[in-house]
Every structure is written in structure tokens, then in C-alpha cells.
C-alpha positions as CSV (number, residue, x, y, z in Angstrom):
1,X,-64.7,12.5,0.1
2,X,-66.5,14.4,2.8
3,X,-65.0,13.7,6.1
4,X,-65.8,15.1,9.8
5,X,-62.6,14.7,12.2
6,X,-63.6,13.3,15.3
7,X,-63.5,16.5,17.7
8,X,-62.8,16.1,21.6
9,X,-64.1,19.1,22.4
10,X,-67.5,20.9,23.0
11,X,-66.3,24.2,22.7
12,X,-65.9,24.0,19.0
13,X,-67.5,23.0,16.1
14,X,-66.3,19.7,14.2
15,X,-64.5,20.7,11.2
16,X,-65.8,19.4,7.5
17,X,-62.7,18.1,5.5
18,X,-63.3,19.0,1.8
19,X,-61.2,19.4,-1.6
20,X,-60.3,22.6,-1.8
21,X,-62.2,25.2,-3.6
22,X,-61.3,28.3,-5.6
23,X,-63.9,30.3,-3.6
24,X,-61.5,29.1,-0.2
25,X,-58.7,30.7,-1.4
26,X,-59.0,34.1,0.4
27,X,-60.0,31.7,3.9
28,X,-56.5,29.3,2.8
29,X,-54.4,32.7,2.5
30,X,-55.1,34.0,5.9
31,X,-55.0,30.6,7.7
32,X,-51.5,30.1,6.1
33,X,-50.2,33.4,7.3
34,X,-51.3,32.9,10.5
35,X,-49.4,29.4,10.9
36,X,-46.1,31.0,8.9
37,X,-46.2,33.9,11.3
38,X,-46.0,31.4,14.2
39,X,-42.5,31.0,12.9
40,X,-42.2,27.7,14.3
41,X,-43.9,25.3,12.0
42,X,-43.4,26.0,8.3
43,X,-40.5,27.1,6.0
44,X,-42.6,30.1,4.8
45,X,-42.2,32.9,8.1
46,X,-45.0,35.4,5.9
47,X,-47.8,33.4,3.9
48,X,-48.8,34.3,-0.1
49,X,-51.0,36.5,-0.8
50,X,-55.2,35.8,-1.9
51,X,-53.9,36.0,-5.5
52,X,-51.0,33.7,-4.9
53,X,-53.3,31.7,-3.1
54,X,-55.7,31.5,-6.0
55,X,-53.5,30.8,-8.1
56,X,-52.1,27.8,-6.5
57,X,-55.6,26.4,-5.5
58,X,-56.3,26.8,-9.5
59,X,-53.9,24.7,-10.8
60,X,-53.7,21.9,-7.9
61,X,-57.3,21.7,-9.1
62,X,-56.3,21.8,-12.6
63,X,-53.5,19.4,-12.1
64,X,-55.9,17.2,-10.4
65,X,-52.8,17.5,-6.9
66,X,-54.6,15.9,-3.7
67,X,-55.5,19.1,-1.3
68,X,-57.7,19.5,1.0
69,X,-59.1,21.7,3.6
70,X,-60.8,22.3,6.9
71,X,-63.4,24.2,7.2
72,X,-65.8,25.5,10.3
73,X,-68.6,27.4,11.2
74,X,-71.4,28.7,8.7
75,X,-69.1,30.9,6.6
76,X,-67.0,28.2,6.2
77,X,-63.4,29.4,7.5
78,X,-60.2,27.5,6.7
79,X,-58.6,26.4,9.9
80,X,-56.5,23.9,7.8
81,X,-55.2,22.6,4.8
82,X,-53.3,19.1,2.9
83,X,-51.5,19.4,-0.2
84,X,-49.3,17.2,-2.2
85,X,-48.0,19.2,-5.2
86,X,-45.6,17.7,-7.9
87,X,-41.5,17.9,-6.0
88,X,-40.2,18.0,-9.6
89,X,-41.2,18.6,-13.2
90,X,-38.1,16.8,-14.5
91,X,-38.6,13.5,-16.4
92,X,-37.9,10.5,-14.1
93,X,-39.5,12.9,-10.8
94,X,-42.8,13.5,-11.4
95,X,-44.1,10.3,-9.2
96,X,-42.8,12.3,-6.5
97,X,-44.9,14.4,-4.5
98,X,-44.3,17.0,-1.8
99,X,-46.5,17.2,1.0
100,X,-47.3,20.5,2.6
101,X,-50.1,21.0,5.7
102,X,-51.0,23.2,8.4
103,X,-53.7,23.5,11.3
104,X,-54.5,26.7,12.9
105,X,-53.4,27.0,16.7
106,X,-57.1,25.9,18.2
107,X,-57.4,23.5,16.0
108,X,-54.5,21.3,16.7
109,X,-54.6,17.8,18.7
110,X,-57.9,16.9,18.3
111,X,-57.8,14.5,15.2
112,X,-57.9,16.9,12.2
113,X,-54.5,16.5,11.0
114,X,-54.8,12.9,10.5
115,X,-58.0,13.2,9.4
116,X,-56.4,15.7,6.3
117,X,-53.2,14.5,6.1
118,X,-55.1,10.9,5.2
119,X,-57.8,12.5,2.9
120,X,-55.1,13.5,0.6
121,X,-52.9,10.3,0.7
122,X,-55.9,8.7,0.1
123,X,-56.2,10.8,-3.0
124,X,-52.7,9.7,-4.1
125,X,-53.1,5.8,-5.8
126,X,-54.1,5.4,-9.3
127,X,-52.5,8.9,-9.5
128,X,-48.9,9.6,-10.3
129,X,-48.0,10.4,-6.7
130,X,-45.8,7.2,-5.5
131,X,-43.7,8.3,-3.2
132,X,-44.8,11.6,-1.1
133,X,-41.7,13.5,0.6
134,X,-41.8,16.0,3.5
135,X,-39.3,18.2,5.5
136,X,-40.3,18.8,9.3
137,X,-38.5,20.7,11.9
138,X,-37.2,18.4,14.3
139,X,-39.3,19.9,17.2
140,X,-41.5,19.5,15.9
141,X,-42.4,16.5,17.7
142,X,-46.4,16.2,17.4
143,X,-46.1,16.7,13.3
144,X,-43.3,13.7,13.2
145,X,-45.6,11.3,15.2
146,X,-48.2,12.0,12.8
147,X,-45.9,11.5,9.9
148,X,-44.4,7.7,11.6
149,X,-47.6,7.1,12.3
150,X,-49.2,7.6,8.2
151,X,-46.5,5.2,7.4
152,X,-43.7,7.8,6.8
153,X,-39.8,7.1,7.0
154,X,-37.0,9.0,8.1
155,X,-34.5,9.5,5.3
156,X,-32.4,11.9,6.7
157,X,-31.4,15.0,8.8
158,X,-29.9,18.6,7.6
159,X,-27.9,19.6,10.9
160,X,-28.5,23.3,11.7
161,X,-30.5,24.1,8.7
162,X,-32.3,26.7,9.9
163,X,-31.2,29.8,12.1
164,X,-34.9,31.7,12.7
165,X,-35.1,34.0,15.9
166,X,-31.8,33.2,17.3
167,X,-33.2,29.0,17.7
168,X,-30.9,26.2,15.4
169,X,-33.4,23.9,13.9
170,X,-32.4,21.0,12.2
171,X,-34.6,19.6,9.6
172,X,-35.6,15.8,9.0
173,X,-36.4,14.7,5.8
174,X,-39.0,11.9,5.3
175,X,-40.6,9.9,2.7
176,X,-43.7,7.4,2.1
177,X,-43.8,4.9,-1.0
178,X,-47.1,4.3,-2.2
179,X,-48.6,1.9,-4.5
180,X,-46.3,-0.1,-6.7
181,X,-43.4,1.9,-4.9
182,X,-45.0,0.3,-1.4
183,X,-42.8,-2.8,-1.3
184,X,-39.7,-1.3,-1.7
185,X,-39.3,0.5,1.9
């Protein structure tokens, strides 16, 4: 589905949320770096290179994975993206998905996360998706509002998980059921 995010400002334009294409993956690449080099938000401190990157936009397409993108101006730039790739291949896992997202600095607080992260649970029933899981650093306090606020649950907390630029982090762990799964919570 082709989606606008409700923008608050004037300064910029409103960014188109789209499926992801191969011909983003150069646009997905540098957007990605630019959040990991933030070093605050993601796992990844360096992103993956434009092969990388086309490669993994190949086969969520191929694999049919929910992701999505934001895109701006006329050349279309990727100022975010929404993934939910497979957690597991193993038998008795693969109705679990892992949910991966970013939003480039400027583009944060105005909408578009939502507006991605519920394009591609959207994409999720009739799919084998049923329960998406993340992992958030816990200050990251804006991401984990938007995560309660999807529906997610806290299922647990690794104490001093990470150690990046002399800062502790701890990382929570949280989980949606979806579909049949839904009920259960």
C-alpha cells in the first residue's frame, strides 16, 4: 500500500512509504550507515555495503518478508526503512519474525515510524509471521513508546548487554502475537 505519513512540518517534504525496491538499495545502504554510525540506536555501529544491501532487499522480496521504505524528494532518497525478516529457519520458528527499522535524524518525530512500522505489520496476517520480536536499547525511550504503543510486550531485559563508547546499555526484548497467535498474550 502507498502511504504518506502525516508530516508536522513545512520545511520538508512528506515522505511516500513504499515496498522496498531493488533499485533503493544503494539509497537503503547509505541511510543505514548513517543511523548505525549514530551508534546509539542499532546493533549494527557500521552499515552493509550497496551489495549487501541488494542482496538482502532481493531476497525479502523473494521471500515475500514485509519491508518497507521511506522515500523523499524527486530522486527518491531513503530516509527510512521497516523489515520483518524470518528470526529462525529451524522447524517449529519460522512464524517468528524479527523486526528491524530506522529513520534518518530529520526525519524522526513526525509520524513516519508509525506510519512504517504499521505498513509492515500490516503486511504480516495471512503470512507466516505470528509473532514479530524486537530488541531495543533501553534509552531508547521514543522507539519503546512506539513499540507499546503497536501492541508490543515486554518479555524481558539483558542487564548491561552492551558496552559501546564507554555507555552500559541494557537491552529489552519485546514481542507482538499476531493473528491466531493474538489471543494468547
Amino acid at each position: 500500500m502507498l502511504f504518506r505519513s502525516a508530516d508536522r512540518s513545512m520545511d520538508q517534504p512528506t515522505p511516500c512509504i513504499r515496498r522496498v525496491r531493488p533499485a533503493d538499495a544503494p539509497g537503503l545502504s547509505r541511510a543505514l550507515s548513517a543511523v548505525a554510525a549514530e551508534r546509539r540506536f542499532l546493533s549494527a555501529t557500521i552499515g552493509f555495503d550497496e551489495r549487501s544491501t541488494h542482496d538482502f532487499v532481493r531476497s525479502n522480496l523473494a521471500q515475500g518478508n514485509p519491508h518497507f521504505v521511506a522515500v523523499a524528494g524527486p530522486d527518491e532518497s531513503v530516509v527510512g526503512w521497516c523489515d520483518i525478516t524470518p528470526a529462525a529457519p529451524w522447524e517449529g520458528f519460522r512464524h517468528v519474525g524479527r523486526l528491524g527499522m530506522g529513520l534518518l535524524p530529520a526525519w524522526r518525530g513526525r509520524g513516519h515510524g508509525w506510519v512504517l512500522l504499521a505498513e509492515a505489520l500490516g503486511a504480516c496476517p495471512g503470512r507466516r509471521f505470528h509473532r514479530v520480536e524486537l530488541e531495543v536499547f533501553a534509552s531508547n525511550a521514543r522507539a519503546i513508546r512506539l513499540y507499546e504503543r503497536a501492541g508490543f510486550r515486554h518479555e524481558g531485559r539483558s542487564v548491561a548487554a552492551c558496552i559501546l563508547d564507554g555507555r552500559l546499555e541494557d537491552i529489552l526484548r519485546m514481542a507482538l502475537l499476531m493473528g491466531p497467535l493474538s489471543g494468547r498474550a
